[in-house]
N, C-alpha and C positions, 0 to 999 in steps of 0.2 A: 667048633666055636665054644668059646667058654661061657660058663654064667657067672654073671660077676653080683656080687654083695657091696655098695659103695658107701660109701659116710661124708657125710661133710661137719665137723665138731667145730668148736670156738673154743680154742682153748687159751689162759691167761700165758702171754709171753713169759711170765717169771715161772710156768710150771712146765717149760719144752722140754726137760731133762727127765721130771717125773712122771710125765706126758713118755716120753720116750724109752722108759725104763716099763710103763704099764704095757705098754706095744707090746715089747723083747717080750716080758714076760707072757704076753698071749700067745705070740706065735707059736711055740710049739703045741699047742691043744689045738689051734687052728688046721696045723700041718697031720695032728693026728688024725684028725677027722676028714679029713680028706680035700683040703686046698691047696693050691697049687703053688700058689701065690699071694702074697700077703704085703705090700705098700702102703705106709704112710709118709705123707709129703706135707711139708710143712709151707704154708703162707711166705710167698717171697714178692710177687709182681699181682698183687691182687687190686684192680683200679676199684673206685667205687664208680655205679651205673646211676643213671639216669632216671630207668624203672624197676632194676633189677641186677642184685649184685651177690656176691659169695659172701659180703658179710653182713647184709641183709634177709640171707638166705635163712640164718644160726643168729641171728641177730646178737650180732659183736659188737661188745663194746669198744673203745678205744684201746683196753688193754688187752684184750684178746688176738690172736690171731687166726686165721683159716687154715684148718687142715682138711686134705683131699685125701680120702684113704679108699682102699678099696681089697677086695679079695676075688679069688679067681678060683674056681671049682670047675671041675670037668663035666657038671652037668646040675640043673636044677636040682632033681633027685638029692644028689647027694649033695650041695648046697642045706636042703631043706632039713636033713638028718643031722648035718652037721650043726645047725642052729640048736635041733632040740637037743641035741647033748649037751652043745656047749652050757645049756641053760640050766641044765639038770646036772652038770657037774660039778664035785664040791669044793672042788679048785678054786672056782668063781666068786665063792665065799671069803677065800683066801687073799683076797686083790686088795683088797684096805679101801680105804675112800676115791673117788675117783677125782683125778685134778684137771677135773672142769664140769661143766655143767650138761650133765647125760638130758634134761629135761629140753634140750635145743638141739641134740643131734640129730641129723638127718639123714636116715638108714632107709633104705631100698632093692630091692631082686631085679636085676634086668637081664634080658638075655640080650648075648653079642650077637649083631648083625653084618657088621665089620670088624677083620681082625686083620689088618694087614704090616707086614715085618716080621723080622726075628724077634725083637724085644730082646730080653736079655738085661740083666744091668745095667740101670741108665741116670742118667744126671740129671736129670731135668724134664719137668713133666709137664706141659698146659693143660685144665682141667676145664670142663666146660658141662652146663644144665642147661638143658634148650627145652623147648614144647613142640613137639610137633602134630598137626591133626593127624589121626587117625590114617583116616583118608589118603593121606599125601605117603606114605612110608614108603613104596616103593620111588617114589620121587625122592623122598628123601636120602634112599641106600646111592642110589645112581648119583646123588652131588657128592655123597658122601666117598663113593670111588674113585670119583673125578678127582676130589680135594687129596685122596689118600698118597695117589701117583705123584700130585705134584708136592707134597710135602716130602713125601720120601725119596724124591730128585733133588730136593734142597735142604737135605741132610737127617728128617725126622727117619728115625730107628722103629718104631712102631706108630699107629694110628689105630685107634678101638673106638667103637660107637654102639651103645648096649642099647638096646630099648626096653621101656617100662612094664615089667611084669608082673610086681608083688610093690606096689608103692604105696603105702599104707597112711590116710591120715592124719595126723598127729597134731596132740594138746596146744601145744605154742609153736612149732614149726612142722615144716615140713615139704618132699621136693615140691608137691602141686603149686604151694603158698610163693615157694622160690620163686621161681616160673610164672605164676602167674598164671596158671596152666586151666582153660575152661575144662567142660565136660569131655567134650568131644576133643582132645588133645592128649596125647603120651608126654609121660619126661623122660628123654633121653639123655643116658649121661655118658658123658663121653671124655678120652684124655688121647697126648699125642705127647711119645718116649724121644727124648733127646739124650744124646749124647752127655751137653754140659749147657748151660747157663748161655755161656756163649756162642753155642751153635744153634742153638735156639733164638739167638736173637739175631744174629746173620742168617740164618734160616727164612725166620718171617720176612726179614727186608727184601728177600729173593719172591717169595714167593707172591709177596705182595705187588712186586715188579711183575710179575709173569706175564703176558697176554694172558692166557687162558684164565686167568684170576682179576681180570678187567669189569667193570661194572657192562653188561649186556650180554657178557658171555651164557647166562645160564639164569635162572628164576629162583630165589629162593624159597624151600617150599615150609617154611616156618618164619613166626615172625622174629626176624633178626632182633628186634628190640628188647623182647624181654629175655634172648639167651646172656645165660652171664658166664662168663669166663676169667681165667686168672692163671699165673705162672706159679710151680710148687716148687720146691726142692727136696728132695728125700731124707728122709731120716732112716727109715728104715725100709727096705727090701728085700725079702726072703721068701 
């Protein structure tokens, strides 16, 4: 199981190019240090919620977008080495201003509890922050397998569900704020690999049909209301 680093930024639509060019340029000090993997997906099907949304998460403007990023390490450990270099190195110095606003990102440690698929290069990503109690985790891994089988029968390439390890805080955002998330509750963040845009969305319409995805089939063990979810599209994956 991997450990995953995830983000959720607000970055200005007129800055997705320099936005994307600041990416490129991280990844290789990323890959040096030892990650595996490195994704950013940019805002494509992001609804706004009720009580709780992705871009009320980063608290976005109108001209902002959501992006869903994330990194992949072969283990805390070396996740956590890889942070203090990257911080201490003079590369970092190097980057020029940042095009968007670092003081609304929302960065976190979790470790995978699900990791089901090949993965591999993919089109298309739904990204999702839920709360779940403590309490319930193993309730929770068990819907999370049940859901995994049936998305991956109606076309999803991979399903991942990390839970909350190093969620830390923060000044004007942050995942707990996202969420909504009491004491007694984890943020779990979680995403599921498509193909393309539009397997993704013949995908859901199947799955949504399913029997086994019927209202009474199973209990949900977090409260569906404040999880928020949204469809990415990649920009970069390496």
């Amino acid at each position: 199981m991997v450990y995953v680093q995830g983000f959720v930024v607000a970055v200005p639509a007129a800055n997705k190019d320099a936005y994307t060019r600041l990416a490129t340029d991280f990844a290789p000090m990323f890959k040096e240090f030892g990650a595996t993997r490195h994704v950013e997906a940019w805002g494509d099907d992001v609804p706004d919620g009720k009580i709780t949304d992705f871009k009320g998460a980063v608290k976005a403007t109108p001209e902002e977008v959501v992006v869903f990023s994330w990194l992949e390490y072969p283990s805390k450990a070396v996740a956590d080495a890889a942070h203090e270099k990257i911080m201490n190195d003079p590369r970092m110095k190097d980057m020029g201003p940042m095009p968007f606003d670092g003081q609304r990102m929302i960065v976190g440690g979790f470790n995978s509890i699900l990791d089901e698929g090949a993965g591999g290069k993919m089109g298309y990503a739904d990204g999702a922050l839920l709360p779940v109690p403590a309490g319930n985790k193993d309730a929770y891994l068990a819907m999370e397998m049940r859901h995994a089988t049936i998305l991956r029968e109606h076309g999803a390439a991979r399903v991942v569900s990390a839970w909350g390890d190093h969620v830390p805080d923060g000044k004007v955002t942050d995942y707990k704020g996202a969420v909504k998330a009491t004491a007694d509750e984890k943020v779990v963040y979680a995403w599921i690999e498509w193909p393309s845009r539009q397997s993704r969305d013949e995908g859901w319409k199947k799955v949504m049909a399913d029997p086994r995805m019927q209202p009474g089939q199973f209990e949900m063990p977090f409260d569906g209301k404040r999880m928020i979810h949204g469809g990415f599209a990649p920009i970069l994956d390496v």
